[in-house]
N, C-alpha and C positions, 0 to 999 in steps of 0.2 A: 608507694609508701605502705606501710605494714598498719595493719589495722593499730598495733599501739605508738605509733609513730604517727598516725593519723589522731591520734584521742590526744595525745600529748601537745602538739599542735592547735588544734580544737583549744585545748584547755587554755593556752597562753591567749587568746580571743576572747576568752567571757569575762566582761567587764567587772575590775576589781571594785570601783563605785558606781552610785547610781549616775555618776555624770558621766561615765564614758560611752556615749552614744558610737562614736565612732566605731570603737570595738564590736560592742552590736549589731551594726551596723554590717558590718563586717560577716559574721556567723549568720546573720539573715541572709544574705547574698550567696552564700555557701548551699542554704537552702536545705531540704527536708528530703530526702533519709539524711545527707552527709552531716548534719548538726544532732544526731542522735545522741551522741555518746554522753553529751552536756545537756540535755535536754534538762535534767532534774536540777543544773544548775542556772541555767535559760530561766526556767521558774522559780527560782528563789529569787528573781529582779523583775519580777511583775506582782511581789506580796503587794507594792502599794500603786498602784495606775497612776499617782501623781509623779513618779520617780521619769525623769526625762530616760534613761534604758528603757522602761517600760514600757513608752511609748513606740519602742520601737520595736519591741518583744509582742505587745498585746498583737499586734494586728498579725503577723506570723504565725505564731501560736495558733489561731484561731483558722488561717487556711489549712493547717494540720489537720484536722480531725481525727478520727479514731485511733492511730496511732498515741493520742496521746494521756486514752484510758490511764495506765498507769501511777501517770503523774499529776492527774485529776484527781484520781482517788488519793491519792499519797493526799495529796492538800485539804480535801477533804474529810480525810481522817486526825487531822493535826490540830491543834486548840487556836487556830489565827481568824479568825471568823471574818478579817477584814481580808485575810487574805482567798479566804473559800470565797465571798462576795465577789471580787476582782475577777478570777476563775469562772465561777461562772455566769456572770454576766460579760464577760468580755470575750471570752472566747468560748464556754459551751455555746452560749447562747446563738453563735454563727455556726454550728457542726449539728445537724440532724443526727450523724454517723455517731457523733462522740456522746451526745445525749441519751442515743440508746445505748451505747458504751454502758454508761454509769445511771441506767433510769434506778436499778437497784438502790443504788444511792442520793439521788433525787428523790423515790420514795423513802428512804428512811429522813431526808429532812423534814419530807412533807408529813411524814405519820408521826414522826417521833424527835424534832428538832429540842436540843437543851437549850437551855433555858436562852446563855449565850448565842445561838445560835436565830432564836426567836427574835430576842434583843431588837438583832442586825438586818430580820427579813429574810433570812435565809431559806427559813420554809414559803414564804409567798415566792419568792424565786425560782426555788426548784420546781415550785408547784405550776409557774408559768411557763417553765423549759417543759416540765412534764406534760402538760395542757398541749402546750405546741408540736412537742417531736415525738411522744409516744403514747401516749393516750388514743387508747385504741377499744375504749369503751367499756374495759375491765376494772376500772380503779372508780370510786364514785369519789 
């Protein structure tokens, strides 16, 4: 199959609501490189951990590791603060790999979180990722 023959395919799998576990289900089985090409759509169904996809999303995601830098960051960078939470607690917080991925960005919650982001705990989060996967005695 042609790689966009393959994406195309892919794509008709990513669940159009939060209730279609099946479909999920389905692209997690498929498994990691071959679910690449949806990954950034994979993650827009784990904004909320209570969404039943999610639940089938979170735990996948999170055997990925660094591969999935990118799409870390993207959410990261976005104003969903419920969603950066979800992110990283549910799946940085299981990748060592993907934690140093983005410590760049764990440090800037930790140094410089808005105000939204304080809110929510964001910055004791990252600062607990950071504590655990890369803290390597340079950051006080």
């Amino acid at each position: 199959m042609s790689p966009k023959a393959m994406s195309r395919s892919l794509s008709t799998l990513v669940p159009g609501s939060k209730h279609e576990t099946d479909q999920a289900k389905k692209l997690v089985a498929l498994g990691y490189p071959a679910v690449a090409p949806v990954l950034s759509e994979i993650f827009e169904w784990v904004e909320d951990a209570n969404w039943p996809v999610a639940k089938v999303f979170l735990p996948f995601l999170a055997r990925i590791g660094a591969p999935l830098v990118p799409h870390v960051r993207y959410v990261l960078q976005s104003q969903d603060e419920q969603w950066k939470k979800v992110v990283l607690e549910c799946i940085v917080s299981e990748s060592g790999a993907l934690a140093h991925g983005i410590s760049v960005d764990l440090l800037r919650l930790i140094d410089t979180p808005t105000d939204a982001e304080r809110a929510e705990g964001l910055d004791a989060t990252a600062d607990g990722l950071f504590q655990r996967y890369c803290n390597n005695g340079h950051h006080s």
